[in-house]
C-alpha positions as CSV (number, residue, x, y, z in Angstrom):
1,X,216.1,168.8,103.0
2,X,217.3,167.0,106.1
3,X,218.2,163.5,104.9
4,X,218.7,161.9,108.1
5,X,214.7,163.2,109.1
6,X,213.4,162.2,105.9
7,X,214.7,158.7,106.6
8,X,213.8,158.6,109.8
9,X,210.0,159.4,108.3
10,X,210.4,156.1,106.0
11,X,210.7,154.1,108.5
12,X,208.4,155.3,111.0
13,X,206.1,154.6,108.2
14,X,207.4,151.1,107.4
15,X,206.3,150.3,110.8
16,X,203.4,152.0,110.5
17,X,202.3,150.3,107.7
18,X,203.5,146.9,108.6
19,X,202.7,146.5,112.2
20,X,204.1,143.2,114.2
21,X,206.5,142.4,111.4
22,X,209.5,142.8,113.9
23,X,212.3,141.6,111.4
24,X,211.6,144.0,108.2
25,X,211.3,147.1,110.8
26,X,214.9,145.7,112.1
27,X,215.9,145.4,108.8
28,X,214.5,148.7,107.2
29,X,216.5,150.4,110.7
30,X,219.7,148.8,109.5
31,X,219.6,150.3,106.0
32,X,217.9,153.1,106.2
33,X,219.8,155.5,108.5
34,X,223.2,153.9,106.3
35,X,221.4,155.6,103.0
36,X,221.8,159.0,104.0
37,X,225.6,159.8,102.6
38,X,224.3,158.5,99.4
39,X,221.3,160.7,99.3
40,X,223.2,164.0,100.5
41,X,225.3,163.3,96.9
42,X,222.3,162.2,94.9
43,X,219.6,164.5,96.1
44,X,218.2,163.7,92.3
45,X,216.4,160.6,94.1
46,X,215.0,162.6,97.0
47,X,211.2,163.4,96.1
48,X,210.8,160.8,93.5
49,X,209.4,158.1,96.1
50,X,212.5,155.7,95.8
51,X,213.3,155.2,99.0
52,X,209.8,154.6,99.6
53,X,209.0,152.2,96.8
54,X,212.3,150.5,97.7
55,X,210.4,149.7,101.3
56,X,207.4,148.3,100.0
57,X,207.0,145.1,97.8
58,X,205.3,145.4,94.5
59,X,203.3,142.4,95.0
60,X,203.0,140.4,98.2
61,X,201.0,136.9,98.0
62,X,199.8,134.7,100.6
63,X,197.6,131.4,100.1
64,X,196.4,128.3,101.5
65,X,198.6,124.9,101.4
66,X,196.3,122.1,101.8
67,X,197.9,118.4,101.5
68,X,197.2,115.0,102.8
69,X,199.6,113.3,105.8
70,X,200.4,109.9,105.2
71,X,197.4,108.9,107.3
72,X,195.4,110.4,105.1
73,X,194.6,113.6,107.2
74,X,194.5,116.9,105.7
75,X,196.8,119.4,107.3
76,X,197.0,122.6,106.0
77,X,199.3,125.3,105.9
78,X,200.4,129.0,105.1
79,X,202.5,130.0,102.0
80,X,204.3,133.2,101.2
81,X,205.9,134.6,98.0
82,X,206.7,138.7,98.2
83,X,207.7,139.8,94.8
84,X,209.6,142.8,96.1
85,X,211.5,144.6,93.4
86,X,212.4,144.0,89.9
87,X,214.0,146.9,88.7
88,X,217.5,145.2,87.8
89,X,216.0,141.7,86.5
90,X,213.3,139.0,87.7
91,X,212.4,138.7,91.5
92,X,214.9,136.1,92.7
93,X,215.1,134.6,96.3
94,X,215.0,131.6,97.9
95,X,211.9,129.6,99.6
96,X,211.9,128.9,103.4
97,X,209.6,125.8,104.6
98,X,209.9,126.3,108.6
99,X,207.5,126.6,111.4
100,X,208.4,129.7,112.2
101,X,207.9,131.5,108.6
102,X,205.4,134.4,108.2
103,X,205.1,137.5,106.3
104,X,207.2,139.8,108.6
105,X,209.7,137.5,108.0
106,X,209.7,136.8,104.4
107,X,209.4,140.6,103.8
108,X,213.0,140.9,106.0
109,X,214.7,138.3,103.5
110,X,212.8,139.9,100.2
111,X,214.3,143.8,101.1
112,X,217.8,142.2,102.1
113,X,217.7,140.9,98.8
114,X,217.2,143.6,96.4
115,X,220.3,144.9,97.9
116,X,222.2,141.5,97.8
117,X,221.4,140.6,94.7
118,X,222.1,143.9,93.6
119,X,225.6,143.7,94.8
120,X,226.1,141.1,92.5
121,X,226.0,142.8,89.6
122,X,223.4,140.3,87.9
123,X,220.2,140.9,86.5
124,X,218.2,140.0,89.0
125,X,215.5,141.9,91.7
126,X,214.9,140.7,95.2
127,X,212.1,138.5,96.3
128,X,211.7,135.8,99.3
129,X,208.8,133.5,99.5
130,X,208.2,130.0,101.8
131,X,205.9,128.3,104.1
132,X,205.3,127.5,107.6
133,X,205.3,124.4,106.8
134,X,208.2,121.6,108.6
135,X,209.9,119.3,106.6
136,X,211.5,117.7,110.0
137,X,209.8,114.3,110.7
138,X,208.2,113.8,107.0
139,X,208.7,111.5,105.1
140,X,209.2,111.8,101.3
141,X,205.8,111.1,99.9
142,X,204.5,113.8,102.7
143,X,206.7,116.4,101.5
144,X,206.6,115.6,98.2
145,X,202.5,116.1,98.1
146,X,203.0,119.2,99.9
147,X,205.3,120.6,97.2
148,X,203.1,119.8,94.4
149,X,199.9,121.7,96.6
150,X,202.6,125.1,97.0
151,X,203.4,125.0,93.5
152,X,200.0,124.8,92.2
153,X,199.0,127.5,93.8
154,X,202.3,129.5,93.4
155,X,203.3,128.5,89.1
156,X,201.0,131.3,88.2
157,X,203.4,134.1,89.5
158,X,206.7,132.0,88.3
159,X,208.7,132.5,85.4
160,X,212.2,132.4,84.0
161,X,211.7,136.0,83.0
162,X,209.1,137.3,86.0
163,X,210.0,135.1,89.7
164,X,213.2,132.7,90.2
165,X,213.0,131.2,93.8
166,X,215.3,128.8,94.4
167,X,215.9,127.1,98.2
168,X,216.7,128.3,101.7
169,X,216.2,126.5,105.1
170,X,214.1,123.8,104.7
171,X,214.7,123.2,100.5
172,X,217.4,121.5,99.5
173,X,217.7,119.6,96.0
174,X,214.7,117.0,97.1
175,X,211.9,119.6,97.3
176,X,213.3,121.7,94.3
177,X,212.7,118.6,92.4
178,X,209.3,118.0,93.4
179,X,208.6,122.0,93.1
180,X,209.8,121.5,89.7
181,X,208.1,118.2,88.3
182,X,205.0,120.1,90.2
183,X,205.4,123.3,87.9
184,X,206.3,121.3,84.4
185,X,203.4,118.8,85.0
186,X,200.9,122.0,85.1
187,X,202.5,124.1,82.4
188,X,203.5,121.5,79.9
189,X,206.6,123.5,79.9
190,X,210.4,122.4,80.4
191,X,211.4,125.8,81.6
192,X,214.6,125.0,83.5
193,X,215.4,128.5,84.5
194,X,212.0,129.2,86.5
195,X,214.0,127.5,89.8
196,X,217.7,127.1,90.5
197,X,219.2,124.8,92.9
198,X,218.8,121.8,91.0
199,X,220.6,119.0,90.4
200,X,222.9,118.9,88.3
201,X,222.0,115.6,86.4
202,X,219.2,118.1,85.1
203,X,219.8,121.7,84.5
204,X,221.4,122.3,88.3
205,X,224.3,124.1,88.2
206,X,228.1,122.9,89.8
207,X,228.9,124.4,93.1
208,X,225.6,126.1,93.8
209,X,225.1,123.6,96.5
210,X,228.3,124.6,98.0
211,X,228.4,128.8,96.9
212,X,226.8,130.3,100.2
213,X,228.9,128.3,102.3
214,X,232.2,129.1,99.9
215,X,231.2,132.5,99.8
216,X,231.3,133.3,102.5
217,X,234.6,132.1,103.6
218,X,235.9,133.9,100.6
219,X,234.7,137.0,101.8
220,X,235.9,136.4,104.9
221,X,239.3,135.8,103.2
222,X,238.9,139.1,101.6
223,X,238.3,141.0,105.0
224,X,241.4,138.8,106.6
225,X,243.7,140.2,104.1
226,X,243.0,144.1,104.3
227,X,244.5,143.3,107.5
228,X,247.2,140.8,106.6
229,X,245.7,137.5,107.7
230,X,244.1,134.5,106.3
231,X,242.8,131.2,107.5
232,X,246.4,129.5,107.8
233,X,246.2,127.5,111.1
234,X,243.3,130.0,112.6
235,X,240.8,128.5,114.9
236,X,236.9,129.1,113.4
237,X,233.7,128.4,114.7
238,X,230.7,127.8,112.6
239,X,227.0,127.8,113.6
240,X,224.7,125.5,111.7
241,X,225.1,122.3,110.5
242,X,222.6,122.7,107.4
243,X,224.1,123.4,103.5
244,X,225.7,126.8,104.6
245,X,227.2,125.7,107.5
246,X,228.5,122.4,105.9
247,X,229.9,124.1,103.3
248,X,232.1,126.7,105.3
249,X,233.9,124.3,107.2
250,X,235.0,122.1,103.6
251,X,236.0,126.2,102.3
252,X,237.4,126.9,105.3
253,X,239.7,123.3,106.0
254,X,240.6,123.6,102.2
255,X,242.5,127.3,103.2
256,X,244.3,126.1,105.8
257,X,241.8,126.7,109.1
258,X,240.3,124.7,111.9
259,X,236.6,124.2,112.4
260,X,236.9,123.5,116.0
261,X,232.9,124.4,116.8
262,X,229.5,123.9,114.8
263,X,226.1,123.6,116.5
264,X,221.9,122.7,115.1
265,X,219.0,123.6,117.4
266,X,219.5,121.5,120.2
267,X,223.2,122.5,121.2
268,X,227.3,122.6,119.7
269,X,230.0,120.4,119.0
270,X,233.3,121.2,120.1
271,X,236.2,119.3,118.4
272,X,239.7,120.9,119.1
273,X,241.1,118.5,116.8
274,X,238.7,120.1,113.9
275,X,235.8,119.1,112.9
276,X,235.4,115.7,110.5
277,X,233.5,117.0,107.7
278,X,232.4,113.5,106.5
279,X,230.9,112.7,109.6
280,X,228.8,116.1,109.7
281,X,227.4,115.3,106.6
282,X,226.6,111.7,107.5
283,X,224.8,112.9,110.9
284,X,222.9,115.9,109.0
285,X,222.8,115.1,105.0
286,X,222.2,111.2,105.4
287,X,221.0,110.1,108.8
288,X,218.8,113.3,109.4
289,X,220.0,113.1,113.2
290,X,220.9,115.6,115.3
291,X,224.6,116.8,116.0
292,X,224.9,115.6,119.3
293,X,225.8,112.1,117.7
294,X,228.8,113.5,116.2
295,X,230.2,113.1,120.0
296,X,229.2,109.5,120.8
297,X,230.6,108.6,117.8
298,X,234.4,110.7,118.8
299,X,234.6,110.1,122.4
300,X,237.6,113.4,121.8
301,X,235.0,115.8,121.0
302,X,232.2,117.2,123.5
303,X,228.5,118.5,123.0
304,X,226.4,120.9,124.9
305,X,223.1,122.0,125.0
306,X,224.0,125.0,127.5
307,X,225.2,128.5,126.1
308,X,226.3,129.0,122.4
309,X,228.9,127.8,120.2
310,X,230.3,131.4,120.5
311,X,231.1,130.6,123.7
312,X,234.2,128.7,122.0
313,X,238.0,130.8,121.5
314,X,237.9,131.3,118.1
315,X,239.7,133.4,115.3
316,X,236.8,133.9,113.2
317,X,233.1,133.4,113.8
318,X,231.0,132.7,110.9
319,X,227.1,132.4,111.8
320,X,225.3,130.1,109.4
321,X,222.4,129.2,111.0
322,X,219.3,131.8,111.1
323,X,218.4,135.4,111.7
324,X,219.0,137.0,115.3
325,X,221.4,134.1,116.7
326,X,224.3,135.9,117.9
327,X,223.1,138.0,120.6
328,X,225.1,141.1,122.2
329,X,226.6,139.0,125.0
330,X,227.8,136.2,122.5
331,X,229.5,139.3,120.5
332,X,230.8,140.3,123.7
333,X,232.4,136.7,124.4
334,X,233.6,136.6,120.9
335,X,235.7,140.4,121.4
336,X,236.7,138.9,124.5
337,X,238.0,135.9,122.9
338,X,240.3,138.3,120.5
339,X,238.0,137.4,117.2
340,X,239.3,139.0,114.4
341,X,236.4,138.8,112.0
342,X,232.2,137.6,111.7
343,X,231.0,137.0,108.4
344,X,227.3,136.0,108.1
345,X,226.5,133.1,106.4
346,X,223.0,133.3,107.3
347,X,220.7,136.0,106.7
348,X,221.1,139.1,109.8
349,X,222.2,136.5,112.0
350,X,223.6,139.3,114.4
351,X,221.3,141.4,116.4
352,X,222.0,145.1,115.7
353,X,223.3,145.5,119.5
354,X,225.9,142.5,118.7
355,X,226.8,144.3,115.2
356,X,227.6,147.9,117.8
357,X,230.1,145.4,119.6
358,X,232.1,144.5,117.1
359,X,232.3,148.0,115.2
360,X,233.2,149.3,118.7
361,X,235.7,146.8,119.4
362,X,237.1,147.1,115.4
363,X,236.2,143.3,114.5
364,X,235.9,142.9,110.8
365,X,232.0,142.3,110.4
366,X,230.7,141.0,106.5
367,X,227.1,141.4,106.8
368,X,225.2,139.0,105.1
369,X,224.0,140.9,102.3
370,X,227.4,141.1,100.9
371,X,228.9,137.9,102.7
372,X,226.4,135.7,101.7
373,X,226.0,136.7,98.3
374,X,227.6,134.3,96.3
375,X,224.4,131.6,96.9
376,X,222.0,133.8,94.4
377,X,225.2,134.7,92.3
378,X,225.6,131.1,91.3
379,X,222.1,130.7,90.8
380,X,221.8,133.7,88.9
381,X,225.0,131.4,87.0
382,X,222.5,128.6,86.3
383,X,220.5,130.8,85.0
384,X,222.8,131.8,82.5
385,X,223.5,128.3,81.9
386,X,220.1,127.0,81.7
387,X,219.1,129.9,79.0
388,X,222.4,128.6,76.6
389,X,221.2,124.9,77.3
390,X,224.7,124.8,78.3
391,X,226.5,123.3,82.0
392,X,229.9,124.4,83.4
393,X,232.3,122.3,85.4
394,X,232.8,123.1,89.0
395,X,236.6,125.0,88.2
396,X,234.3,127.3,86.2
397,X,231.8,127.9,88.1
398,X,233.2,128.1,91.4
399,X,236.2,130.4,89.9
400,X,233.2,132.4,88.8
401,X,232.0,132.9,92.4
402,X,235.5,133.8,93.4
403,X,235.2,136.6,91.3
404,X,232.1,137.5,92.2
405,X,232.9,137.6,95.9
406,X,236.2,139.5,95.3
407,X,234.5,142.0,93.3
408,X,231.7,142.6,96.1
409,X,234.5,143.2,98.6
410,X,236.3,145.6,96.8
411,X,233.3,147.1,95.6
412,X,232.2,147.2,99.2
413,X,235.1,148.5,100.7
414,X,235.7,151.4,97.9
415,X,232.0,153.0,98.7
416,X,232.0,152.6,102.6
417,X,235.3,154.8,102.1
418,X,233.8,157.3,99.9
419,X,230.5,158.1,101.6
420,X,231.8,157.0,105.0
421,X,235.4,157.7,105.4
422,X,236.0,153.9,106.6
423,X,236.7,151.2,104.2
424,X,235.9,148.4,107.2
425,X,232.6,149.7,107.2
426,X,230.5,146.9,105.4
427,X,227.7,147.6,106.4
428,X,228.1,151.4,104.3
429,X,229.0,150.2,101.5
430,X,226.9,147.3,100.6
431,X,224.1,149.3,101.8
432,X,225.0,152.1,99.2
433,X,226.3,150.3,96.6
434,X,223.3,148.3,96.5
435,X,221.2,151.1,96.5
436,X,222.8,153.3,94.2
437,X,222.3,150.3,91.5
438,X,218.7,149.7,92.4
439,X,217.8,153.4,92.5
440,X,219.8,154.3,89.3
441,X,217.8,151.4,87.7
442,X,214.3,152.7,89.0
443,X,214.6,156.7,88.5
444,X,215.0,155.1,84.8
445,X,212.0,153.2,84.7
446,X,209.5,155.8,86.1
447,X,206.9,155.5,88.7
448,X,206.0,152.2,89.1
């Protein structure tokens, strides 16, 4: 059989069968092709239909979100939850509230996570579910009425052993809460493991508000060293000013590295003498204002609302913000620039023609399938936690998703070699190694 033209088949079907849904094509093109080496040594999962069960979701919800605005209006809006494969463990995957969410794009995050969570070696499947629903401009009692309507639609599918979401743009610790109280109140359960991301004062775990944003930079730290670097006195830009992004910048200022660039929808920050964390997190966590503050209050630092914080000499890039931000002609500015490495804090925040850059120019590139991981490895740690009734200090936890992160690197890096010939190739070997471990799992388990 010609693997390459059975693969090419798969995905001419995925956009068959999924028409408008422009970010899981882009995201079935991006794995896809990158399958091949492992099929041509495995042909034992060529006619079994794992590929194509891989591509489509075993169960894919949408339902209605009516609520009541604090002038007593009813608004109503769209949820998602797509339950896309469970062969290692429980669907787990966060929950997006934004404007802009719809099934194409909750299908992208849910098959980028069967392979990232995958990669993490934990017992968990992939899933992705949200809302188009924007928390921007609410207050608490309006969010906090639309949580409880999501969940009551959405308990029935939940489940410490069947659907784990947790958060993702637009859920932070506040809706998690009311998501929670929302599913207790109607199952009369205290089932602490059905969500992760919660506080700790009640079953959250340490440092899995911080573990995308550290993860990432440990990653990154990873990819530096294969080439003898590391963050000592290297200028980094960050994009983003949410959790992610936030959290980068304290990784990346505790190793030794400048922040000197972060941005939010309405423009970047430039502050050559590095970013002050404290004052990010007052703008964004506390005053809910946007980052263009950050410069009235430090007359040294400038904003703008024209081009991208790419646009900024930097070392290292890491895109934290949202899918499809850095565009080819950022990647080229960043080559130009003499970047040595991107690692994606976000979820495909490179455009495939900005990923061909960099791997033509030989810039270390940590997609965010592997780079990002360490987010559901930690919750997949509170997890484990909540199911002992037990809680882990931060050391443990965030020595934990060291671990993990080295071991996704190296595990990474060992199968892009072997089925590629090029350890640097990331992209390789999380695809396969996620695969192999999803595919191994569902050849087991029979046709399902």
């Amino acid at each position: 059989m010609d693997v390459s033209a059975y693969l090419e088949t798969v995905y001419t079907e995925v956009c068959r069968r999924n028409p408008g849904e422009a970010e899981f094509h882009q995201a079935a093109a991006e794995v896809l092709p990158s399958l091949a080496p492992a099929l041509d040594r495995h042909p034992e999962y060529l006619g079994t239909g794992i590929v194509e069960r891989l591509c489509e979701p075993e169960r894919q919800l949408i339902f209605r979100v009516p609520w009541l605005d604090d002038r007593g209006d009813v608004q109503v809006n769209r949820g998602f939850r797509v339950e896309f494969n469970s062969a290692l463990g429980p669907y787990k995957g966060g929950l997006r509230f934004h404007p802009s969410v719809n099934l194409g794009i909750v299908k992208f995050l849910g098959f980028e996570q069967i392979f990232k969570n995958a990669l993490t070696g934990m017992a968990i499947g992939g899933g992705k579910g949200g809302a188009d629903f924007e928390p921007k401009g609410r207050s608490d009692a309006e969010i906090m009425r639309f949580c409880q309507s999501f969940m009551t639609e959405l308990y029935r599918h939940l489940g410490e052993h069947t659907d784990v979401p947790a958060g993702d743009i637009g859920v932070g610790a506040r809706e998690i809460g009311y998501l929670f109280g929302q599913y207790k109140r109607i199952t009369n359960r205290y089932e602490s493991g059905v969500l992760t991301g919660k506080p700790v004062a009640w079953g959250g775990s340490h440092a899995r508000t911080e573990a995308t944003g550290y993860g990432t930079v440990y990653f990154a730290q990873e990819m530096l060293a294969t080439r003898g670097h590391d963050f000592g006195d290297r200028h980094v830009v960050v994009s983003g000013s949410g959790n992610v992004a936030v959290y980068a910048i304290e990784k990346v200022h505790a190793l030794g590295g400048r922040v000197v660039a972060c941005s939010d929808s309405s423009g970047y920050l430039v502050d050559e003498d590095g970013i002050d964390l404290d004052l990010v997190k007052e703008i964004k966590q506390v005053r809910r204002s946007r980052i263009s503050t950050y410069a009235e209050a430090k007359p040294t630092a400038r904003f703008s609302s024209r081009g991208t914080v790419y646009d900024v000499p930097c070392d290292i890039a890491l895109p934290c913000a949202t899918q499809n931000e850095l565009r080819h002609d950022d990647a080229v500015a960043l080559v130009k620039n003499g970047t040595l490495a991107v690692a994606e804090g976000a979820n495909m925040p490179c455009t495939p023609e900005a990923v061909e850059v960099f791997r033509e120019a030989g810039v270390l590139y940590g997609p965010g399938k592997a780079a990002n991981a360490g987010g559901v490895a930690t919750s997949a740690l509170e997890m484990q936690q909540n199911a002992a009734r037990d809680s882990w200090t931060f050391d443990q936890t965030e020595s934990r998703l060291a671990s993990v992160m080295r071991t996704v690197h190296a595990q990474c890096r060992v199968n892009a070699e072997e089925y590629g010939g090029n350890p640097d190739n990331y992209v390789l070997g999380a695809n396969v190694t996620g695969f192999l471990r999803v595919a191994e799992a569902m050849a087991a388990q029979g046709v399902i």
